[in-house]
SENUGU-43174 format. One record per residue (C-alpha): residue number from 1; residue in three letters; z, y, x. Coordinates in steps of 0.2 Angstrom, whole numbers, plus 5000, padded with zeros to 4 digits. Each point is the difference from the previous one (the first is absolute). Last residue first. Example, Ala and Ser with C-alpha at 12.3 -4.5 7.8 and 13.67 -1.06 7.14 Angstrom:
REM residues 2
@i: 2 | aa: Ser | w: 5036 | v: 4995 | u: 5068
@i: 1 | aa: Ala | w: 5003 | v: 4983 | u: 4994
REM end
This chain:
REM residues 295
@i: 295 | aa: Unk | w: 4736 | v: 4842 | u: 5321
@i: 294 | aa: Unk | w: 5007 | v: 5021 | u: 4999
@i: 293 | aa: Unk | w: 4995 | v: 5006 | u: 4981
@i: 292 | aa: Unk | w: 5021 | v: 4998 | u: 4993
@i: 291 | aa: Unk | w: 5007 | v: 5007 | u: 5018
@i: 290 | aa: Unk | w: 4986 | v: 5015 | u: 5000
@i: 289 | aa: Unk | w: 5004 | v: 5002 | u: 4982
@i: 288 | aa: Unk | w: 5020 | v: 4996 | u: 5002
@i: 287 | aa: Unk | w: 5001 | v: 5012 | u: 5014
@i: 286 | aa: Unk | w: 4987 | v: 5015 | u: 4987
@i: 285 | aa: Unk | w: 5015 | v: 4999 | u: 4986
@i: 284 | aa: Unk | w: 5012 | v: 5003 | u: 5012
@i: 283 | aa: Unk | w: 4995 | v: 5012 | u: 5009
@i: 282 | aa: Unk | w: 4995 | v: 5012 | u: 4982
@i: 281 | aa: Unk | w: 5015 | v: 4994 | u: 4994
@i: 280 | aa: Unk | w: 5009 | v: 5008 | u: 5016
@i: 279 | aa: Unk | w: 4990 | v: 5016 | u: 5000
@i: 278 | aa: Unk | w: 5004 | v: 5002 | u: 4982
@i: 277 | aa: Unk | w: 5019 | v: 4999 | u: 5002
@i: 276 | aa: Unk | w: 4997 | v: 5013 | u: 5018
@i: 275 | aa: Unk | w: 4991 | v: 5013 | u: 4989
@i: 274 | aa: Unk | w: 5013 | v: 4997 | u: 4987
@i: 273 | aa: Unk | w: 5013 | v: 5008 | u: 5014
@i: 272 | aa: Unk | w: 4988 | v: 5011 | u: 5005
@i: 271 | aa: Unk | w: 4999 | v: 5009 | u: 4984
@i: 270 | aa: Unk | w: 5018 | v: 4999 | u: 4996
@i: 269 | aa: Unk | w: 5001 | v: 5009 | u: 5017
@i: 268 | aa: Unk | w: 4988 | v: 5014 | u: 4995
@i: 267 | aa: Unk | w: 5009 | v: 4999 | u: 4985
@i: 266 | aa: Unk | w: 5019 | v: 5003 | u: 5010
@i: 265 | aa: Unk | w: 4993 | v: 5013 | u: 5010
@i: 264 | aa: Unk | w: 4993 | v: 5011 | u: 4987
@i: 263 | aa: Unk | w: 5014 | v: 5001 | u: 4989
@i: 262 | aa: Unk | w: 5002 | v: 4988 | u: 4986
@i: 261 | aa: Unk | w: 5001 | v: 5007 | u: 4981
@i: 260 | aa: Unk | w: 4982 | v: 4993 | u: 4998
@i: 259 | aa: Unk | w: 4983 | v: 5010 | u: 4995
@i: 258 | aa: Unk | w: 4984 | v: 4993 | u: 5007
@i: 257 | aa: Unk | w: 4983 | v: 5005 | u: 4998
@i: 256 | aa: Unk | w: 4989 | v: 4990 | u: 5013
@i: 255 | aa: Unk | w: 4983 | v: 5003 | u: 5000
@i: 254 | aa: Unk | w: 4987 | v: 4991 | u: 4989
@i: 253 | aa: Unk | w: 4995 | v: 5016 | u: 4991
@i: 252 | aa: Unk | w: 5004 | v: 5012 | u: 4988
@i: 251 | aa: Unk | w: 5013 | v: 5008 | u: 5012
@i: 250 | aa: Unk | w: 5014 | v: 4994 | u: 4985
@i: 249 | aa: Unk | w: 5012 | v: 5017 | u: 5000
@i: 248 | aa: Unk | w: 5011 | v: 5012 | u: 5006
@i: 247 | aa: Unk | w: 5001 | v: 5016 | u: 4992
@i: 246 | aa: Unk | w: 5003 | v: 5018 | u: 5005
@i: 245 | aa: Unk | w: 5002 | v: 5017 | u: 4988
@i: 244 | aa: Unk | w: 4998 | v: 5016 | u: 5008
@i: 243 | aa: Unk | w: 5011 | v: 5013 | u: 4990
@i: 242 | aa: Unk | w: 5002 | v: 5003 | u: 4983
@i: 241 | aa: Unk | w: 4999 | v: 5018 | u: 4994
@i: 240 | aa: Unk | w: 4985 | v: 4999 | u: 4991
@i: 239 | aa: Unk | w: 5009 | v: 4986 | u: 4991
@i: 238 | aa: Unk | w: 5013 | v: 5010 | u: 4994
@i: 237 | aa: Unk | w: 4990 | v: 5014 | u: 4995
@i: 236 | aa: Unk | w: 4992 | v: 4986 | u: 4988
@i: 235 | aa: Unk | w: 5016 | v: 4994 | u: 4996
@i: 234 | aa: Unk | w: 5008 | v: 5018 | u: 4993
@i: 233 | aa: Unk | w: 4983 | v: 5004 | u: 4992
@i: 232 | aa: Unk | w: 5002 | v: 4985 | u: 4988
@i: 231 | aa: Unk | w: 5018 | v: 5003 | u: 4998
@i: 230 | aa: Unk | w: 4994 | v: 5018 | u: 4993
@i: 229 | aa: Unk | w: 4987 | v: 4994 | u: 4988
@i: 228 | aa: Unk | w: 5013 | v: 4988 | u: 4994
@i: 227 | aa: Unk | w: 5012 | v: 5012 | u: 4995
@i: 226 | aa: Unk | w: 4989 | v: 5012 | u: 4992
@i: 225 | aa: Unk | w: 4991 | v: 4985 | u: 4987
@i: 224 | aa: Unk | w: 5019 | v: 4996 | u: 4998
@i: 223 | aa: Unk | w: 5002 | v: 5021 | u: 4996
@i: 222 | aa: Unk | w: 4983 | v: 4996 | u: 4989
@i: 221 | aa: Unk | w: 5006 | v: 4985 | u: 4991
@i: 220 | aa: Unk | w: 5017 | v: 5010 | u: 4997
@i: 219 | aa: Unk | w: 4990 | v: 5014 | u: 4990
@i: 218 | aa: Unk | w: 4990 | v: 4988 | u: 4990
@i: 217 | aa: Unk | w: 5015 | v: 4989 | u: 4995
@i: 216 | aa: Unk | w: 5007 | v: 4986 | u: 5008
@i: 215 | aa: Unk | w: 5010 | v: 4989 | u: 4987
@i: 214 | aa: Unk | w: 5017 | v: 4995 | u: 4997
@i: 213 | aa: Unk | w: 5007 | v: 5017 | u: 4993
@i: 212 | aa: Unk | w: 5011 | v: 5004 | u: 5017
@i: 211 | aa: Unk | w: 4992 | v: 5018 | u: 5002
@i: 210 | aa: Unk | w: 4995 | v: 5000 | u: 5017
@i: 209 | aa: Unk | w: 4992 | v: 4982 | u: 4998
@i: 208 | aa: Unk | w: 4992 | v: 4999 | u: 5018
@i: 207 | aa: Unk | w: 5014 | v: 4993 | u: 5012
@i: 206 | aa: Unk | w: 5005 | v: 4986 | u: 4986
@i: 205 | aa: Unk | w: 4987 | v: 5001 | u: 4991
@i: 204 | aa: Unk | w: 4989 | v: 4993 | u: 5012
@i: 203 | aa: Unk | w: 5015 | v: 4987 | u: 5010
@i: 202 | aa: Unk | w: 5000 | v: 4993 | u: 4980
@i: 201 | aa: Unk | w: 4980 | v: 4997 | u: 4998
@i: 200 | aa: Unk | w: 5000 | v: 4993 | u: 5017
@i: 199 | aa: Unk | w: 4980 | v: 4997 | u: 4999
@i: 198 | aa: Unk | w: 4998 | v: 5018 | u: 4999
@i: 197 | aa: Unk | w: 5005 | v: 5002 | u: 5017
@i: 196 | aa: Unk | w: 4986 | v: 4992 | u: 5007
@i: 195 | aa: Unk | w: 4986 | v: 5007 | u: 4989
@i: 194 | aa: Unk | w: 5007 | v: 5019 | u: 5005
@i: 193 | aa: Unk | w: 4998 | v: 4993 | u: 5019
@i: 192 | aa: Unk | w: 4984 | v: 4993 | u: 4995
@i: 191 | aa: Unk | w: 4994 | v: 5017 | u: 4992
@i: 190 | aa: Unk | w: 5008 | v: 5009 | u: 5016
@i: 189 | aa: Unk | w: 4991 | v: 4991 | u: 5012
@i: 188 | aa: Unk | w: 4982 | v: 5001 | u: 4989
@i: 187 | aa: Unk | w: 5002 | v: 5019 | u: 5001
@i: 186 | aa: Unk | w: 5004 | v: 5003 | u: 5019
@i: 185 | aa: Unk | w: 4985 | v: 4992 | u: 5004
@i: 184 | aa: Unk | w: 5004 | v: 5004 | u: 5020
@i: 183 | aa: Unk | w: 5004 | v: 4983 | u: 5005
@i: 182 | aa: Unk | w: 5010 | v: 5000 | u: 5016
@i: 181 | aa: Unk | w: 4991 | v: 4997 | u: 5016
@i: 180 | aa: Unk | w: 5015 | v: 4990 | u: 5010
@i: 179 | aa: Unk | w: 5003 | v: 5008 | u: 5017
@i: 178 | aa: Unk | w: 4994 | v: 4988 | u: 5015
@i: 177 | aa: Unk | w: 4994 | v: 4983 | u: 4998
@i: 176 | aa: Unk | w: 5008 | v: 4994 | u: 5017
@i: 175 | aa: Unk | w: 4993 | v: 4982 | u: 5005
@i: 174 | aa: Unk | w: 5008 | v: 4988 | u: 5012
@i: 173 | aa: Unk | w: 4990 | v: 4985 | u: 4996
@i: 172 | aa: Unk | w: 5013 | v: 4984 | u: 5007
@i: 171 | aa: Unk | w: 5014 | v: 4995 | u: 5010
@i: 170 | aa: Unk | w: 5016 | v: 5000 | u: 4992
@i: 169 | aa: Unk | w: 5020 | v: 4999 | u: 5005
@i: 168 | aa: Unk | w: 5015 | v: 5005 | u: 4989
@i: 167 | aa: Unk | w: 5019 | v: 5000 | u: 5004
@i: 166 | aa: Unk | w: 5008 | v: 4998 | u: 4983
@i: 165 | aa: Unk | w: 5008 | v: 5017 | u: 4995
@i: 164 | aa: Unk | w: 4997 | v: 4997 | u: 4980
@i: 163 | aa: Unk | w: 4998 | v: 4982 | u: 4997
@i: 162 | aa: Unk | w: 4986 | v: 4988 | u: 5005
@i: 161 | aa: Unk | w: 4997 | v: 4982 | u: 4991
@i: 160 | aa: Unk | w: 4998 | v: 4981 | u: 5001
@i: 159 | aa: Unk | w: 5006 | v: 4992 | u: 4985
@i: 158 | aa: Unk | w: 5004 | v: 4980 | u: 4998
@i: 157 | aa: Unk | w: 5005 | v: 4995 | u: 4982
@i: 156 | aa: Unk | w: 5005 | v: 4983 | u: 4996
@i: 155 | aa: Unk | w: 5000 | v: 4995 | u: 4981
@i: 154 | aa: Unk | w: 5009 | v: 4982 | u: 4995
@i: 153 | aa: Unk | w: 5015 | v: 5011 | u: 4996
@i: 152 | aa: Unk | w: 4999 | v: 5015 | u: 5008
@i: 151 | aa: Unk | w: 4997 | v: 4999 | u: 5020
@i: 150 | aa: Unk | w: 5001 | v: 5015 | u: 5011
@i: 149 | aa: Unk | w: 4989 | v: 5005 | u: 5015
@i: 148 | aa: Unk | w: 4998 | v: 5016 | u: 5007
@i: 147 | aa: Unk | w: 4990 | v: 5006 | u: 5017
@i: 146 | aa: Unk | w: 4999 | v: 5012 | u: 5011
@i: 145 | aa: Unk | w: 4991 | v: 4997 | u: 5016
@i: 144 | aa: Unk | w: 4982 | v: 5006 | u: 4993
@i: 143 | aa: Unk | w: 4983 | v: 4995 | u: 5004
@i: 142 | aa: Unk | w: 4985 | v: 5008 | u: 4990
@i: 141 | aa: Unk | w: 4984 | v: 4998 | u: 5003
@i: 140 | aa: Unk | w: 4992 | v: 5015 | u: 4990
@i: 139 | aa: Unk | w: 4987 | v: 4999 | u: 4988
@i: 138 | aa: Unk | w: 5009 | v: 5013 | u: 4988
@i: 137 | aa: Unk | w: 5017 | v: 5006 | u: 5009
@i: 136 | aa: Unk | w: 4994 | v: 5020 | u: 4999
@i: 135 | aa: Unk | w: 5013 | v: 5008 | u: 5012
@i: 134 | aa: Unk | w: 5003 | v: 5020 | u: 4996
@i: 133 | aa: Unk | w: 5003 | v: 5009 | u: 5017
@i: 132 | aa: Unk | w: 5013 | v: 5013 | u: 5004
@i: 131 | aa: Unk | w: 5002 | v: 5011 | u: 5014
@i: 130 | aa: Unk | w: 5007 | v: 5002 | u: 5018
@i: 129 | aa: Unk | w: 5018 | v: 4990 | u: 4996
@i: 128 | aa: Unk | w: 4992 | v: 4985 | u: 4999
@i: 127 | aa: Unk | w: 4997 | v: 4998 | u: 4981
@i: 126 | aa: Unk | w: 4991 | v: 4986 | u: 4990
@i: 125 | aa: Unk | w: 4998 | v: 5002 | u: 4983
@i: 124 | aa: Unk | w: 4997 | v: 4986 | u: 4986
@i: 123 | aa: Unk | w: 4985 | v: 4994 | u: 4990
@i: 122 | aa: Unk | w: 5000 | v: 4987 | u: 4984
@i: 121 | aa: Unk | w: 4992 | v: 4986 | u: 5003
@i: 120 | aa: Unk | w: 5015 | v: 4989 | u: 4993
@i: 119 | aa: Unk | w: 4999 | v: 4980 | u: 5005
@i: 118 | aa: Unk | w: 4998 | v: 4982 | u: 4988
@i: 117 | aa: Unk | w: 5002 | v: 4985 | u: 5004
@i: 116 | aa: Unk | w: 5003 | v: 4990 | u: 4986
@i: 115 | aa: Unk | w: 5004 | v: 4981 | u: 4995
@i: 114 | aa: Unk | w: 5002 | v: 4991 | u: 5016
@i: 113 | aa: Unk | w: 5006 | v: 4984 | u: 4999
@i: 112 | aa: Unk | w: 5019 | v: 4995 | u: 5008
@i: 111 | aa: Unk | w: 5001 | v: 4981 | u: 5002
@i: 110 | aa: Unk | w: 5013 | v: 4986 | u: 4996
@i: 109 | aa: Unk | w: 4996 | v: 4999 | u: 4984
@i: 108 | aa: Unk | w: 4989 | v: 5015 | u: 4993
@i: 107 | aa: Unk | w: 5011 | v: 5017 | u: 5005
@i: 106 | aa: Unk | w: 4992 | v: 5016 | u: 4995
@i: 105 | aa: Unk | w: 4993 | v: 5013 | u: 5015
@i: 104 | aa: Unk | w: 4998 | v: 5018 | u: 4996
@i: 103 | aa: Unk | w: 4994 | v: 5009 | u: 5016
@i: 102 | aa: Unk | w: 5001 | v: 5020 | u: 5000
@i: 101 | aa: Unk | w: 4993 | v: 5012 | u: 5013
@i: 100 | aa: Unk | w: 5007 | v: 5017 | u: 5002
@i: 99 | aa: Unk | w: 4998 | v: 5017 | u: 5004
@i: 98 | aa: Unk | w: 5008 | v: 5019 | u: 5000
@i: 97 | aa: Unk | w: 5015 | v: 4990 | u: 4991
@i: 96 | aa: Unk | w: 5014 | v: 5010 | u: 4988
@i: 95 | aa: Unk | w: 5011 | v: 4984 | u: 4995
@i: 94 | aa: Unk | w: 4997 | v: 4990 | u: 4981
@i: 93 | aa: Unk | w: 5005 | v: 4984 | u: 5007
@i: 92 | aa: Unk | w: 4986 | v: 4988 | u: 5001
@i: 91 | aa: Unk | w: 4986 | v: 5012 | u: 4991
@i: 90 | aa: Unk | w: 5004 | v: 5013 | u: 5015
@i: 89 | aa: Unk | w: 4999 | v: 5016 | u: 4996
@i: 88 | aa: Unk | w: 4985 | v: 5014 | u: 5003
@i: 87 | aa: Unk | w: 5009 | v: 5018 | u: 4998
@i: 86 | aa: Unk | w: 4991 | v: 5011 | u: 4986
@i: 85 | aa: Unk | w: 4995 | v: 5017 | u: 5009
@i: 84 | aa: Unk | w: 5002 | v: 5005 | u: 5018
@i: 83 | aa: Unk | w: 4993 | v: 4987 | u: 5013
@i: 82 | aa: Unk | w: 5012 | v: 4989 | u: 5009
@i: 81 | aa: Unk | w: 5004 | v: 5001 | u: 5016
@i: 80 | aa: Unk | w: 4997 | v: 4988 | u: 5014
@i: 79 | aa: Unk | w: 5003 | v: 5000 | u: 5023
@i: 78 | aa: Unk | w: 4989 | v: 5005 | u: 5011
@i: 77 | aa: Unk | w: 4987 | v: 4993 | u: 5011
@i: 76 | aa: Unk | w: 4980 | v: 5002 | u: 4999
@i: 75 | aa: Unk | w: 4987 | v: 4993 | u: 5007
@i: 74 | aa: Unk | w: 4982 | v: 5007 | u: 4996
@i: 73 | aa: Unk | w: 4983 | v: 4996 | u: 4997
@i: 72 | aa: Unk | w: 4992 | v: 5016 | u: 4996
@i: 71 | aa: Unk | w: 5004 | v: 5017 | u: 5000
@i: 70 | aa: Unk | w: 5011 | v: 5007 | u: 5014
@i: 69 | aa: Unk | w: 5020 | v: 5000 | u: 4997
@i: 68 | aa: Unk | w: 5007 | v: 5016 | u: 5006
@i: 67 | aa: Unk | w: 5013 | v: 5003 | u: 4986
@i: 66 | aa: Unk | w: 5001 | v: 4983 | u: 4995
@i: 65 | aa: Unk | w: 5005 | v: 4994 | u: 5018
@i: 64 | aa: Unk | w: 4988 | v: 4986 | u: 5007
@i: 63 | aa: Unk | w: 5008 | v: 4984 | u: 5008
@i: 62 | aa: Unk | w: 4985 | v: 4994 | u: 5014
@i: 61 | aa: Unk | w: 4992 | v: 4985 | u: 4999
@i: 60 | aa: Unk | w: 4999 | v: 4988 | u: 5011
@i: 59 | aa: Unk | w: 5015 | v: 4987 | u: 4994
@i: 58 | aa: Unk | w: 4995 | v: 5002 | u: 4981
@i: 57 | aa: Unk | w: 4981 | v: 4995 | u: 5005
@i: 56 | aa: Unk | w: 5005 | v: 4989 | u: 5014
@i: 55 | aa: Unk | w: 5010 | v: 4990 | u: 4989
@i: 54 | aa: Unk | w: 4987 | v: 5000 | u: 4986
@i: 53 | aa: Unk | w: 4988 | v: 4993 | u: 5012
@i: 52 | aa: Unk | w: 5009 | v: 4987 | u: 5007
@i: 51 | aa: Unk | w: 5006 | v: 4994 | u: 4984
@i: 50 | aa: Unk | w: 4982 | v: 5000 | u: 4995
@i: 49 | aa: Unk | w: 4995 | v: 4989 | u: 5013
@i: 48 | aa: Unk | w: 5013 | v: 4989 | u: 4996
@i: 47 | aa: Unk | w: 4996 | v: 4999 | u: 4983
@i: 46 | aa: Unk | w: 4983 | v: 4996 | u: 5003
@i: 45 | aa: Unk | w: 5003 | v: 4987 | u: 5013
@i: 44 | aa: Unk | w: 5011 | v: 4991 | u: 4990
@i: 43 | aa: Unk | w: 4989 | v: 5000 | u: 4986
@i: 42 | aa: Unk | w: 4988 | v: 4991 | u: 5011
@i: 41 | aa: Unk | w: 5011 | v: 4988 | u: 5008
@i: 40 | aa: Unk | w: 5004 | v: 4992 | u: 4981
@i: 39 | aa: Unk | w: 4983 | v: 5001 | u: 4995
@i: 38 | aa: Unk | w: 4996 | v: 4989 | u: 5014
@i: 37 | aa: Unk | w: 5015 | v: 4989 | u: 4999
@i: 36 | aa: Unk | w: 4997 | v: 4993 | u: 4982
@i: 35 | aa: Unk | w: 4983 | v: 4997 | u: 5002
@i: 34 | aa: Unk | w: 5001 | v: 4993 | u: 5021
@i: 33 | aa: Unk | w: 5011 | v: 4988 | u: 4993
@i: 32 | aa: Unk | w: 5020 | v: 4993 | u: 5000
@i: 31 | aa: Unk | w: 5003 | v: 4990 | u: 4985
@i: 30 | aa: Unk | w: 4992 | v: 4993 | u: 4983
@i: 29 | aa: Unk | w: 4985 | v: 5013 | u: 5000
@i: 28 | aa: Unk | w: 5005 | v: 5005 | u: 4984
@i: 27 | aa: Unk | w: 5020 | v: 5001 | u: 5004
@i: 26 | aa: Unk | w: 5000 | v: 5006 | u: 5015
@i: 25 | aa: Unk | w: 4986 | v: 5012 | u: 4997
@i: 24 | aa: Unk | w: 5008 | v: 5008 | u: 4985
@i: 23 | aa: Unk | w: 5018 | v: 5002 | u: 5013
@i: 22 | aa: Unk | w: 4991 | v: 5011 | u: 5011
@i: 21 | aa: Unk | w: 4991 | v: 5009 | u: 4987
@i: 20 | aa: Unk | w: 5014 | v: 5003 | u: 4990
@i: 19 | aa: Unk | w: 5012 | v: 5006 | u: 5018
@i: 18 | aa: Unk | w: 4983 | v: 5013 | u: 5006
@i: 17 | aa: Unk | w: 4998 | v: 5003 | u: 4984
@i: 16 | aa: Unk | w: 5021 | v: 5004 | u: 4998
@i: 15 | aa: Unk | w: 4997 | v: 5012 | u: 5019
@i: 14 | aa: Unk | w: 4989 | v: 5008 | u: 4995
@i: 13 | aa: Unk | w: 5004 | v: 5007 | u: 4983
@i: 12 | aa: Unk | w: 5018 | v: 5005 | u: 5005
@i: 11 | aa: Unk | w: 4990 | v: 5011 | u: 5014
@i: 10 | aa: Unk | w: 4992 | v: 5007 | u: 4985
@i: 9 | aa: Unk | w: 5015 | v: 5004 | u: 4993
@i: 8 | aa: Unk | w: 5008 | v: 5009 | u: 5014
@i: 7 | aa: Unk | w: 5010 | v: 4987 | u: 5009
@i: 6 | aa: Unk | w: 5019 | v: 4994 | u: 4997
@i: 5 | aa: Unk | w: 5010 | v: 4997 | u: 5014
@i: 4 | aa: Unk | w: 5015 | v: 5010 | u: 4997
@i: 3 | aa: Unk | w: 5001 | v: 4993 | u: 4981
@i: 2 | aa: Unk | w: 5000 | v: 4983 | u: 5007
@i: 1 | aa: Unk | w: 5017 | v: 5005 | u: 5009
REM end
């Protein structure tokens, strides 16, 4: 399937400029020349050699566990889990996702054109059984076997996503943050906490208003005021409690940060696989120069 040979999206880059610019020369240069094969050869070789180098890269590298993970770059292997609090759902179908990208494409004619692409940056968990990892998708390349398409009308949507239990793969920063350092202005929590709640007028006085008269009096204020102070201590002992927390992220440079629900193998083969495409143009393109250039 096309799906199953789909490159990271730089790779995607490469390989349609090296296809434009072949087909720009052709037509400006009215045929086969040295200015539409040069670029052409050019691209070729720099996504092969990056190919190469991501193979490598995934191939050589050791799979760490969370637990024991050093700090750093990083690979990692596990399998998704959402994070606690409000789910992230898909805007195609309304499912729990941990991440997804979203094409909208409208037909025109014969053609489908590409309205939005839009995708969540919301993080997700990996766990491998030796801890738990919180995975930052922002900047990464992201391939993904999972995908959706469904057609409404002269509306096509094509969704690539992860669900809960997907097998995840990332090499990145491996970073652990370590406890969370609470705020101690115990004061200024409680006031916003107090400023929160009172904006739900009718959830107020419905745990507040003892004496059911409509409004909070100056008694119930300060048994609210109580409450709040109370809750405000419970989640700062909560968070002295937390244990270590890790992240995965963007290393902040040119390396590769890479998150896919392929296991190792199978992208260091996708890799290689590209590499050879690449190679091939690159051949190609550099037998027709010498061929084009030769009296």
């Amino acid at each position: 399937m096309l799906v199953s040979l789909r490159p990271d999206n730089t790779g995607v880059f490469l390989i349609t400029a090296a296809g434009v610019t072949f087909l720009f020369g052709l037509k400006v240069f009215d045929g086969l020349s040295i200015w539409a094969l040069g670029p052409t050869a050019l691209i070729g070789l720099v996504g092969w050699l990056r190919s190469i180098h991501h193979s490598r890269l995934i191939l050589d590298t050791p799979t760490s566990r969370v637990a024991s993970a050093a700090q750093g770059y990083t690979e990692l292997y596990g399998h998704g889990e959402p994070l606690d609090g409000t789910p992230l759902l898909s805007p195609l179908n309304g499912l729990p996702l941990l991440w997804y990208r979203l094409i909208i494409e409208e037909r025109e004619g014969e053609k489908w054109v590409q309205k939005t692409d839009t995708q969540s940056d919301a993080s997700f968990l990996l766990h491998d059984g030796t801890g738990t990892c919180a995975v930052d998708p922002t900047g990464a390349e992201m391939l993904v076997h999972r995908k959706d398409v469904e057609v409404r009308g002269d509306t096509r949507y094509t969704q690539w996503s992860f669900i809960k239990h997907d097998p995840i793969y990332v090499i990145g920063e491996f970073g652990t943050l370590g406890s969370i350092d609470p705020t101690h202005d115990t004061a200024a929590q409680v006031r916003e906490l107090l400023a929160y709640w009172k904006e739900d007028k009718a959830a107020l006085l419905a745990r507040f208003d003892a004496n059911g008269d409509g409004e909070i009096d100056v008694e119930e204020w300060e048994q609210a005021r109580a409450e709040a102070k109370r809750e405000v201590r419970q989640r700062q002992a909560e968070l002295h409690s937390a244990s270590e927390a890790h992240i995965m992220r963007h290393p902040g440079d040119r390396r590769l940060y890479l998150i896919s629900d392929l296991d190792p193998s199978q992208l260091g083969k996708r890799y290689q696989m590209w590499g050879w495409i690449f190679l091939a143009v690159t051949l190609v393109a550099f037998a027709l120069i010498i061929k084009h250039v030769s009296p």
